[in-house]
N, C-alpha and C positions, 0 to 999 in steps of 0.2 A: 653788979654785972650790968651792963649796957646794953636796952632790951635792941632786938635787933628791928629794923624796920618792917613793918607790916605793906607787904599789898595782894590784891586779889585779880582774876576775873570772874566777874557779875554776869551770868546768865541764867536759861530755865528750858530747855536742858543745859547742861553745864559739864556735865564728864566726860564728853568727846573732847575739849579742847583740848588743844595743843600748847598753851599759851605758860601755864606752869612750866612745862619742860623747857617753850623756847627761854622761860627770862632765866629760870636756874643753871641753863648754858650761857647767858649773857653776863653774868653774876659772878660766875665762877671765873668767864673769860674776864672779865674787870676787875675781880678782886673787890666785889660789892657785896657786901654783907645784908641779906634780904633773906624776908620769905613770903614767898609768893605761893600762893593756893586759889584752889576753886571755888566760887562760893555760889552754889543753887538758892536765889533769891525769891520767896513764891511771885507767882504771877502777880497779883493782889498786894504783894509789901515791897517793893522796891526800895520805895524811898525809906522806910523803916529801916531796911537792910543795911543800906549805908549811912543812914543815922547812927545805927549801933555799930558799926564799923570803923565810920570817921571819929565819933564818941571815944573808943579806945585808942585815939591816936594812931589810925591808919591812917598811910602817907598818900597812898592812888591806889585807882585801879583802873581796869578796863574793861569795857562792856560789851555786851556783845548783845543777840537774837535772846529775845525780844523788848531790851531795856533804852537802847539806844535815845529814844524821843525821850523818851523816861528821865536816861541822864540829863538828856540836854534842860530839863524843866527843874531838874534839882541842882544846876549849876548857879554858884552866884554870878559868875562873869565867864563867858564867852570868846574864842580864839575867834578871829576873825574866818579862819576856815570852815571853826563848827558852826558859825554862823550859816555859813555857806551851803553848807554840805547838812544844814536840819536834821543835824543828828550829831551825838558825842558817844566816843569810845572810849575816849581816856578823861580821867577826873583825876586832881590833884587837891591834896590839903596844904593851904600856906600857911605861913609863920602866923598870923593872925586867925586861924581857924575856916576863912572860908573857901568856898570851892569852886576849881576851876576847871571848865571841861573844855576839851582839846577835841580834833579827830586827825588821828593820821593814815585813815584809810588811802588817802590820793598821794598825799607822799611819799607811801609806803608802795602804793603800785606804781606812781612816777620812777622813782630810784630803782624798782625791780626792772623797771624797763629800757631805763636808761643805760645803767650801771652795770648792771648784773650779766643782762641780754647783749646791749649796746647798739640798740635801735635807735632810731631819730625818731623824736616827736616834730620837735621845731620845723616851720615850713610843710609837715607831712598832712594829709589828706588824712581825717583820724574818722573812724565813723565807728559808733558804740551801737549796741543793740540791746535795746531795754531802754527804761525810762522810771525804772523805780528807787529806793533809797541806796541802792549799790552805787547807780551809775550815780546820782546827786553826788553822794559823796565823795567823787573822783572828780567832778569837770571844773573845778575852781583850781587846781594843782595841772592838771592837763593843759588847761587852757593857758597857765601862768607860762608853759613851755612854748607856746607862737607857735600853733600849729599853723597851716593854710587855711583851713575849718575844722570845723567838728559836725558833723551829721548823727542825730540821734534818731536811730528809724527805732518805731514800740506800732504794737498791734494798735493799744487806742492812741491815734495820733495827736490826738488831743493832750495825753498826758505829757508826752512828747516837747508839743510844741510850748507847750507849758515850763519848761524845763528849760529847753531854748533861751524863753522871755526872760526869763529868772536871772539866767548867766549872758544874755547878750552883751550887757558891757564890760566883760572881761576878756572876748573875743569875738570873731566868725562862726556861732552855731546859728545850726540850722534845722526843723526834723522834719520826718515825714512819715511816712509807712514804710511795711517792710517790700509792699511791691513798688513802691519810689525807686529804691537804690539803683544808683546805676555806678557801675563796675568803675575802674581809675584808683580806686583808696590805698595807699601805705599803708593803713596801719588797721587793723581792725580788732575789736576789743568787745568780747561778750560779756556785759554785764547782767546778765537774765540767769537763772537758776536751771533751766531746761537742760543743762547737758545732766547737771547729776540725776537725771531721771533718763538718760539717755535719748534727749528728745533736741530740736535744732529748730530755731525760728525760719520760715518760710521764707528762705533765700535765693535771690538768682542766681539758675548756674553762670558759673565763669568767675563771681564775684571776688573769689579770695587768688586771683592768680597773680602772681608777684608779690604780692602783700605779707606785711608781718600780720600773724594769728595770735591772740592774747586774750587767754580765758582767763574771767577772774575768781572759777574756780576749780577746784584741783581733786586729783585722787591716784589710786596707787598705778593707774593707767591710764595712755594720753584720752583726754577726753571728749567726747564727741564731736565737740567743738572742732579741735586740734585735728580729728579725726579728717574730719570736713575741710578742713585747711589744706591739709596735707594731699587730699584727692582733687582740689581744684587749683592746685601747681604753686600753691603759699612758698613763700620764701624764707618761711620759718612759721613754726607754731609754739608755743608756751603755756601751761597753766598757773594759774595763782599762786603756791606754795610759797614763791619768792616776797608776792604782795604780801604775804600773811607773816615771813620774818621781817621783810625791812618797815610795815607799820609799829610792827613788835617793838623793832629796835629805835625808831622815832620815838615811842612812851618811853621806854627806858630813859632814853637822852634827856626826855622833858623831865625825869623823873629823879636821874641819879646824874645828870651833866655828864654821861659816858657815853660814846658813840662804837657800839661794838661792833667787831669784827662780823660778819653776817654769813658769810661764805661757807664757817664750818658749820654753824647752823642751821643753815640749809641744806648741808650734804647729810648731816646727824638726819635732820627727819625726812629726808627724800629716802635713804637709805631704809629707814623705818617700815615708809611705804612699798617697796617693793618686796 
């Protein structure tokens, strides 16, 4: 009998994910023979974890809070994005045993925003809020779209500007603080954790009027974010869900060369959510 392929997601905690269920809908919709599970790696043995994993001829996985820097150190070779983006989610084992780490986090929110939404990056006024391992890991894929700029406003402006340096020769960024911004942006896109705590970084009013609203995280209710969008006249709001199948479905591709249909998938766990 022909064992079937092994893969996981690697985090700590680990049993809230979604990620089991989205690739066993991706699976099923391919006609891909996998099995995908969770695997709670301790804080302390990471790299053990996938030693004994890769060891039994597991094929990838993906990683998620608090492993991410982790993978990228137990990678033998590097995509040029996880280069970018100083963090890896997805790892693969090749035909010769070693291992490669990938991130399709920006990808995954590119296509949700393009595709999905059918918003304009290209030429747009893009301004992020935040400046920590979320946003990094979007503005190499973002940036690959021609925006006009990108503006990263963060409380310490320094990490900001930091961020800025890092990616200025891929385009027009630029940051500052959060009382810098001044109103004009298309597109705005919260990469800070503060709505799931029901909280909203110190914004001017007027800021979100006309503008597309794009949280890049999600729940079973629009989120504070969106909330915020929607009361200073946005032209649309959105949360993450979408980012979280179409990165999904990028590892798959990297994984099993299938590019799955994503639309039912996301209605399966939007439906979930409510």
């Amino acid at each position: 009998m022909t064992a079937i392929d092994q893969y996981r997601v690697v985090g700590n905690p680990i049993a809230h994910s979604k990620s089991p269920q989205i690739h066993r809908l991706f699976a099923a919709q391919t006609g891909q023979a996998i099995n995908y599970k969770a695997l709670c790696a301790p804080l302390d043995g990471f790299a053990g974890s996938m030693d004994e994993f890769f060891a039994d001829l597991g094929c990838g996985a993906n990683i998620t809070v608090p492993f991410k820097l982790e993978a990228m150190a137990y990678a033998d070779q590097l995509s040029e994005r996880a280069s970018r983006a100083g963090a890896v989610n997805t790892l693969v084992r090749r035909e010769d045993g070693s291992i490669f780490g990938d991130n399709t986090d920006g990808i995954g929110m590119v296509r949700d925003i393009r595709q999905r939404l059918g918003w304009t990056i290209g030429a747009a006024r893009v301004l992020i809020l935040g400046a920590g391992g979320a946003v990094r890991g979007v503005l190499a894929p973002l940036l690959a779209e021609a925006p006009a700029e990108v503006y990263i406003a963060n409380r310490t402006v320094a990490k900001a500007a930091q961020l800025a340096d890092a990616f200025a020769d891929l385009g027009p960024v630029r940051a500052g603080g959060f009382g810098d911004i001044e109103p004009g942006y298309d597109l705005i896109i919260n990469g800070t954790a503060a709505s799931l705590a029901g909280e909203l970084p110190p914004l001017p009013a007027g800021l979100g009027a006309g503008a597309h609203c794009y949280d890049m995280m999600y729940g079973a209710k629009p989120t504070v974010f969106m909330q915020w969008g929607q009361q200073q006249g946005a032209a649309a709001s959105a949360d993450g869900l979408g980012m979280l199948v179409e990165q999904a479905a990028e590892s798959f591709y990297i994984w099993r060369d299938q590019r799955p249909d994503t639309a039912p998938v996301m209605a399966a766990l939007r439906a979930e959510l409510i």
